[in-house]
C-alpha angles and dihedrals in degrees: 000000000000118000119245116254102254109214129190117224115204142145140138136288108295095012096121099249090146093055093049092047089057087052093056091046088058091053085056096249108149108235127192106207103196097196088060089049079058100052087039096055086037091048129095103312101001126173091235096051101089090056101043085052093060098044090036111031119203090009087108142049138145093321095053122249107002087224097211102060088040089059093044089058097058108025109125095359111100098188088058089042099050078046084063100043089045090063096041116031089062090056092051085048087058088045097055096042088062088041089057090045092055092054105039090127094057121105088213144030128164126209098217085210113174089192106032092135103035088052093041085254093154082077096073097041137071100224132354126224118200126209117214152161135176116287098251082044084061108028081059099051086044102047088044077067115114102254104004117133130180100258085057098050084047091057087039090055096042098056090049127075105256121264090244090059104046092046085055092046093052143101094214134000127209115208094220080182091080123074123294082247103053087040090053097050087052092054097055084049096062089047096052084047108045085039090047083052076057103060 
């Protein structure tokens, strides 16, 4: 039996990665969407909140990690914050594994992954795709958020790799500034394309 193409999901802040990932999902491609494993691993009896109590005392209680003091703990300090990735990057890892396993039969799975490139995650994948819309396009869908201001969506964008730069790395790109319409029909396009790769 053939392996399933493995294909990476990314793009910045306000691309519309999320929207493109449920499209995907109504199409029945199996998509891993690692910031969900996280939550998951952080949420009320996660696999990862012993540790991260420990490490981090007081960061978690009956609800799982309280986000806000976690991030408190290890904003703008990289050591806390490798601490933290070194507890939980190996747990999504165990979660995708079984992910994989489940869906071994499949043509086609996608790693919905925010940070693939920032993390080195093209190297688990066959191909990347890579959503993405002009800046104004996005500075408009980021700064609509409930409590984002523009200092936050500077920080966000500086700690990730630019948008320039991630389009020329890809396999594929998806304009997301187009209409839902026009961006679902790409998408159905890449699937026929990447499962028809498969045959």
């Amino acid at each position: 039996m053939s392996k399933p193409f493995i294909l990476g999901l990314t793009g910045s802040i306000g691309m519309g990665k999320s929207a493109v990932a449920s499209m995907l999902q109504g199409l029945g491609v199996p998509v891993f969407d690692a910031d969900k494993a996280v939550h998951l691993l952080q949420g009320p009896g996660g696999a990862c909140l012993g540790v991260i109590e420990q490490l981090f005392p007081g960061t978690t209680g009956p609800g799982g990690v309280d986000r806000q003091k976690l991030g408190a703990a290890v904003f703008g300090n990289p050591a806390a914050l490798a601490q933290l990735e070194q507890v939980v990057h190996p747990a999504v890892a165990v979660l995708r594994h079984a992910f994989l396993a489940d869906n071994a039969g499949a043509p086609l799975i996608v790693f919905d992954i925010p940070l693939l490139y920032e993390k080195d995650g093209q190297k688990s994948v066959d191909a990347v795709v890579v959503v993405s819309a002009p800046a104004e396009v996005q500075r408009a869908r980021v700064l609509a958020r409930p409590g984002m201001t523009e200092a936050k969506f500077e920080h966000i964008l500086a700690l990730q790799v630019p948008d320039t730069e991630k389009r020329a790395r890809a396999d594929y790109v998806l304009d997301t500034g187009t209409s839902l319409a026009e961006t679902r029909h790409a998408v159905q396009r890449l699937v026929h394309t990447l499962t028809g790769m498969q045959k």
